[in-house]
C-alpha positions in Angstrom: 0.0 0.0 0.0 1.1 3.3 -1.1 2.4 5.5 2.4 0.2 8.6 2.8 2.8 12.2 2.6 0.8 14.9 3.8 2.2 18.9 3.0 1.4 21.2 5.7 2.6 25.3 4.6 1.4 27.8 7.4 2.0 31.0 7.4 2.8 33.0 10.2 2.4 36.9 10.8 6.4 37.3 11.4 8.8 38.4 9.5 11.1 40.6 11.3 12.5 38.4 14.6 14.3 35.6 13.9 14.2 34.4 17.0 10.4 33.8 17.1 10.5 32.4 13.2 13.5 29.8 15.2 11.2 29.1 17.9 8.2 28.3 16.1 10.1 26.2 13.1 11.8 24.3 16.2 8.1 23.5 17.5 7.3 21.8 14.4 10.5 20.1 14.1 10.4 18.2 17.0 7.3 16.4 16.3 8.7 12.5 15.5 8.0 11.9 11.7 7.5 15.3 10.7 10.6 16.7 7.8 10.6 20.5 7.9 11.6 21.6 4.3 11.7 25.0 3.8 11.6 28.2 5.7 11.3 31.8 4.6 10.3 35.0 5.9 10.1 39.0 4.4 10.4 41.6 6.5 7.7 44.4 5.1 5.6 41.5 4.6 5.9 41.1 7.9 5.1 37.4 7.4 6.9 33.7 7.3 6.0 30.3 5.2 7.1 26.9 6.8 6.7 24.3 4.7 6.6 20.8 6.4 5.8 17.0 5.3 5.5 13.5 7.1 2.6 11.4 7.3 -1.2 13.0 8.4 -1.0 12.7 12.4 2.6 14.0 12.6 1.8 16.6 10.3 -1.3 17.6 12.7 0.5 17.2 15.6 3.2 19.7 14.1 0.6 22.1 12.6 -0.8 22.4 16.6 2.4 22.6 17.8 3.7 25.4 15.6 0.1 27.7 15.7 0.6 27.0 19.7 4.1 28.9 19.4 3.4 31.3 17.3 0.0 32.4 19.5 2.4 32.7 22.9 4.8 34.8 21.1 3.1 37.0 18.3 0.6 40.0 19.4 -1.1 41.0 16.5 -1.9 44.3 18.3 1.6 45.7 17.2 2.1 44.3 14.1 1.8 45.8 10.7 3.2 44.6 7.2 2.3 44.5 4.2 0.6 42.0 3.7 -3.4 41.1 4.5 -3.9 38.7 8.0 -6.2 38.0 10.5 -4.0 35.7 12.8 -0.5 35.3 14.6 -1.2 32.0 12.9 -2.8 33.3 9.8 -3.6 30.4 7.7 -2.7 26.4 8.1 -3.4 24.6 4.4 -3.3 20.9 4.1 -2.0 19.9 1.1 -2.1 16.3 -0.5 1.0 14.8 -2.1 0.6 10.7 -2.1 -1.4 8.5 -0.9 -4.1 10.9 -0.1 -6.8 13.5 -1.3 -8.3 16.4 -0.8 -11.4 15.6 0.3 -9.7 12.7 2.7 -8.0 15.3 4.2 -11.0 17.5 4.9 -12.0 15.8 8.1 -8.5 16.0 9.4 -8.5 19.9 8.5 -11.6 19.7 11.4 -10.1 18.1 13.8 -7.3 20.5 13.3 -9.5 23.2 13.7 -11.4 22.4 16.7 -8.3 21.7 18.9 -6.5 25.0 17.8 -9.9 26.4 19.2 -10.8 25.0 22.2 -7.2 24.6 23.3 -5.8 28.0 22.8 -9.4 30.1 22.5 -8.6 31.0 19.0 -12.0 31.2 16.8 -11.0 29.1 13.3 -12.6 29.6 9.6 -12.1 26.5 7.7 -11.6 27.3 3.7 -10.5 25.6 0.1 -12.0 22.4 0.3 -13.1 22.4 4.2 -15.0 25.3 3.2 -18.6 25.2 4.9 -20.2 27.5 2.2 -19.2 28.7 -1.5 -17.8 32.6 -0.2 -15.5 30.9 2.6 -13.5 29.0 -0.3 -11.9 31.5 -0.9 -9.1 32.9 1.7 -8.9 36.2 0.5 -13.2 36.9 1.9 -12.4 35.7 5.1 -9.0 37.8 5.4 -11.2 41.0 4.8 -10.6 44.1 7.0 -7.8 42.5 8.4 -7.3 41.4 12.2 -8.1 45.0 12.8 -11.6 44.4 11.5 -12.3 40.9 12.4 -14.8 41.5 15.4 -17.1 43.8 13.2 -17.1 41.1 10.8 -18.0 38.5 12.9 -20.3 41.1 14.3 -22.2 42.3 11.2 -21.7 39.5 9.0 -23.2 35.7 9.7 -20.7 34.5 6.8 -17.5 35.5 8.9 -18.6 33.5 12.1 -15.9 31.2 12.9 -16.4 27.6 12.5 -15.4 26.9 15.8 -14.3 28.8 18.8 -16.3 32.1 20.2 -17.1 35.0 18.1 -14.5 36.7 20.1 -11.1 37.9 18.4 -8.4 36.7 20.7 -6.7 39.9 22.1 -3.7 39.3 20.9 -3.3 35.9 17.9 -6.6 37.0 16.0 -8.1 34.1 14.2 -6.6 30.8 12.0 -7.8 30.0 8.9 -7.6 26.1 8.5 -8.0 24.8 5.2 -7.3 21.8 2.7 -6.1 22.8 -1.0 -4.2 21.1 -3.9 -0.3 22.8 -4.3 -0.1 25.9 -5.3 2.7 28.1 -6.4 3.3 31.9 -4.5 4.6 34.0 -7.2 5.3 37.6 -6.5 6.5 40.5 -9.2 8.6 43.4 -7.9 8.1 46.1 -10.3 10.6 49.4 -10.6 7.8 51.9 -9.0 7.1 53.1 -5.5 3.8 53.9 -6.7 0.9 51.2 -5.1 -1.7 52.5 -6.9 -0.2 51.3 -9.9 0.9 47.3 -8.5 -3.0 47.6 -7.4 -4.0 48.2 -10.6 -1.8 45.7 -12.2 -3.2 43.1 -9.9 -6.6 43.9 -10.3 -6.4 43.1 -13.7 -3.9 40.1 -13.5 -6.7 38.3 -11.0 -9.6 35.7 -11.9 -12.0 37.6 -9.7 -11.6 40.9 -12.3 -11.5 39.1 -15.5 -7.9 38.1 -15.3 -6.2 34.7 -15.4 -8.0 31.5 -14.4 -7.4 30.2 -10.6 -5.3 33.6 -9.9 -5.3 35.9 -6.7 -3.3 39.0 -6.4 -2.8 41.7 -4.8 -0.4 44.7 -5.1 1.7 45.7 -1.7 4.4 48.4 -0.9 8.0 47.3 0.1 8.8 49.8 2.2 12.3 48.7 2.7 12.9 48.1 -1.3 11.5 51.9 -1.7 9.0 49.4 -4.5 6.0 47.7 -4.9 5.3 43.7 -6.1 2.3 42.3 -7.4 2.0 39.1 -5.2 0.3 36.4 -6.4 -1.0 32.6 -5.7 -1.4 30.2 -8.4 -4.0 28.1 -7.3 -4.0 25.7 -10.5 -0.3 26.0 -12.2 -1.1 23.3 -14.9 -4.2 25.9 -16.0 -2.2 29.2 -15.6 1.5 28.7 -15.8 4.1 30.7 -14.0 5.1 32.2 -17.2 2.0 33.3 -18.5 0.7 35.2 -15.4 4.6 36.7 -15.4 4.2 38.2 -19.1 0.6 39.2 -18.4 2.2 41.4 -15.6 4.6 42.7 -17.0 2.5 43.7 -20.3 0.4 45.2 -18.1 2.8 47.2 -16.5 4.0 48.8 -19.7 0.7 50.7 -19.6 1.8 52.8 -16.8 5.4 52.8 -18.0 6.9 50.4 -15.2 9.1 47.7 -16.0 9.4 44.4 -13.6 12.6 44.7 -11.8 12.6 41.3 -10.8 10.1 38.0 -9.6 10.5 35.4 -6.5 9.0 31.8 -5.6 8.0 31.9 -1.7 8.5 28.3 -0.3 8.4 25.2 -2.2 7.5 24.7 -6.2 6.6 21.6 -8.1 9.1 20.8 -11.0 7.3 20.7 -13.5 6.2 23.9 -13.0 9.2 25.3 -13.7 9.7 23.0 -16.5 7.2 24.1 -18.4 8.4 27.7 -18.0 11.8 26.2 -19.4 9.8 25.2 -22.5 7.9 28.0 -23.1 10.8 30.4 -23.0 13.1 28.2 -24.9 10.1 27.1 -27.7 11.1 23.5 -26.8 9.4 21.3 -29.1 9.2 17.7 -30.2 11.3 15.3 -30.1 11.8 16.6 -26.6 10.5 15.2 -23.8 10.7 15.4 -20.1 12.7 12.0 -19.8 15.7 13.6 -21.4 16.4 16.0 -17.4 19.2 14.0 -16.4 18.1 13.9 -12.8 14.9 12.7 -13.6 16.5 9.5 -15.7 19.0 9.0 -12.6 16.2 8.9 -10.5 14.7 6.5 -12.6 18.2 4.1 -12.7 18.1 4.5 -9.1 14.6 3.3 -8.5 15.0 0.4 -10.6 18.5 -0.4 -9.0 16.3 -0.4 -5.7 13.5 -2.7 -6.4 16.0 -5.1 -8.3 17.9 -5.1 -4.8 14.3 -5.6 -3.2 14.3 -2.8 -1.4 11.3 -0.3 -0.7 11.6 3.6 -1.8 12.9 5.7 0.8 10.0 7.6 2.6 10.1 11.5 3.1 10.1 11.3 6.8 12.7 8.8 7.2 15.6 10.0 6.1 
C-alpha cells in the first residue's frame, strides 16, 4: 500500500525576529515523523512560510504545535506589514501529495481546527475544500478588513462566524484559517515603482476575480524597505495558468503605466514541473523533446530500478 505524505505550509504573521521564526520552526520540528523543508520570511511583509511534510497525524500534531508557538509569542496588536492577515497564525493549508486526497484530508482539516480552538481560545474559519459554504473557499473573503476588523465582521456578518471557537477575536493571535487545497505556487512581481496604486491596478487586472487569469489571486503591496511595490500572487491551478504566463501578463500590463518588472521570487516550495514548463515556453522546446531527457529525472529513474532489483522499498520522506 502506497504510504500517505501529507504537505502542511502555514503561514505565520512574522517576518522581522528571527528568534520567534527559530522558535516556532523548532516546535514543528520536533514532532517524530514530521521533515521541515523549507523556511522563509520577508520583512515588510511582515510574514513567514514553513513548509513541512510527514505522514497525516505528525503533520497535525506539528501544525498544533507550531500555531501554539506562534500564538504565545506573536501579538497582532503591534504588528503591521504589508501583507493582508487576520492571525498570529494566519492560515494552516493541508496539502495532499501521495497516498491521499483532498477531500480525505478534509476531516482532518476539522479536527485541526477544533483543537486549535478550544485549546488555545482561538476562533477558526475553515476554507478551500473544508470550506462550509461557496464565499469561505476562498481565503482572501475571510482575510477582509484584516485582524483589525475581524470582530465587526463576525459582528455584522453571519458569513464571517468562525467555524469553531467564540465570536470573540483573541486579544492578541486574532483568528486561524484552516483549510485543505491542492499545491499551489506563490509568485510575486517586484516592479521598478514606488507607486501602489499602480501594482493595485496591475493586480486587479492580472486576478480571476476581475477578469484576469484563471485560478489567480493578487494583490499589489508596498515594500517599504525596497523603496518598490510587487504584485503578489498565488497560483492556485499551475497546470491551468502557468508561471510564465501570469509573469508576461504582468509585465505587459505594467507597460501601460510605463513600469518595467525589476525582478520576480518563488515563496516556499515549487513543483518541477512547473518550472519545467516555464523552461519550454521560453526556450520554444518542441518535439522530439521530452521530459525524460532531465538528467536527474533519468537518474532517479536508474536509481529506482536499482532499488526494487535489490528488493528494497523507496525511501520515505520522513525517514531519512
Amino acid at each position: 500500500m502506497e504510504s500517505v505524505l501529507v504537505e502542511c505550509v502555514p503561514n505565520f504573521s512574522e517576518g522581522r525576529r528571527p528568534e520567534v521564526i527559530a522558535a516556532i520552526t523548532e516546535a514543528i520540528a520536533k514532532v517524530k515523523g514530521v521533515r521541515v523543508l523549507d523556511t522563509e520570511s520577508d520583512e515588510d511583509h511582515h510574514r513567514c512560510v514553513i513548509t513541512f511534510a510527514g505522514p497525516l497525524e505528525p503533520v497535525l500534531e506539528a501544525a498544533f504545535a507550531g500555531v501554539a508557538e506562534a500564538v504565545a509569542r506573536i501579538d497582532l496588536r503591534s504588528h503591521t506589514g504589508s501583507h493582508p492577515r487576520i492571525g498570529a497564525a494566519d492560515v494552516v493549508p493541508l496539502v495532499p501529495i501521495r497516498g491521499v486526497t483532498l477531500q480525505d484530508l478534509v476531516p482532518a482539516a476539522r479536527r485541526l481546527g477544533q483543537r486549535i480552538a478550544e485549546e488555545l481560545g482561538v476562533p477558526v474559519f475553515l476554507y478551500g475544500e473544508a470550506a462550509t459554504s461557496l464565499k469561505r473557499r476562498d481565503l482572501s473573503f475571510l482575510r477582509r478588513g484584516n485582524f483589525e476588523g475581524l470582530q465587526e465582521a463576525m459582528d455584522t456578518d453571519p458569513e464571517r462566524r468562525p467555524d469553531f471557537g467564540p465570536a470573540r477575536v483573541h486579544p492578541t493571535a486574532g483568528g486561524t484559517v484552516v483549510g485543505v487545497r491542492p499545491p499551489l505556487v506563490a509568485y510575486n512581481v517586484e516592479l521598478n515603482t514606488g507607486e501602489l496604486e499602480v501594482a493595485k491596478e496591475i493586480a486587479r487586472r492580472v486576478r480571476e476575480s476581475s477578469g484576469g487569469l484563471v485560478n489567480v489571486r493578487a494583490i499589489g503591496v508596498k515594500l517599504e524597505k525596497r523603496g518598490t511595490t510587487q504584485v503578489s500572487m498565488n497560483l492556485l491551478d499551475y497546470r491551468k495558468t502557468p508561471v510564465y504566463r501570469a509573469f508576461e501578463l504582468v509585465a505587459a500590463e505594467a507597460r501601460r503605466f510605463g513600469v518595467a518588472v525589476r525582478s520576480s521570487e518563488i515563496v516556499g516550495l515549487v513543483p518541477e514541473d512547473a518550472l519545467i514548463e516555464c523552461a519550454e515556453y521560453y526556450l520554444q522546446l518542441v518535439p522530439p523533446w521530452n521530459r525524460r531527457q532531465i538528467l536527474e529525472r533519468r537518474l532517479a529513474e536508474a536509481e529506482a530500478a536499482d532499488r526494487a532489483e535489490q528488493g528494497g522499498l523507496p525511501q520515505r520522506a520522513e525517514d531519512g
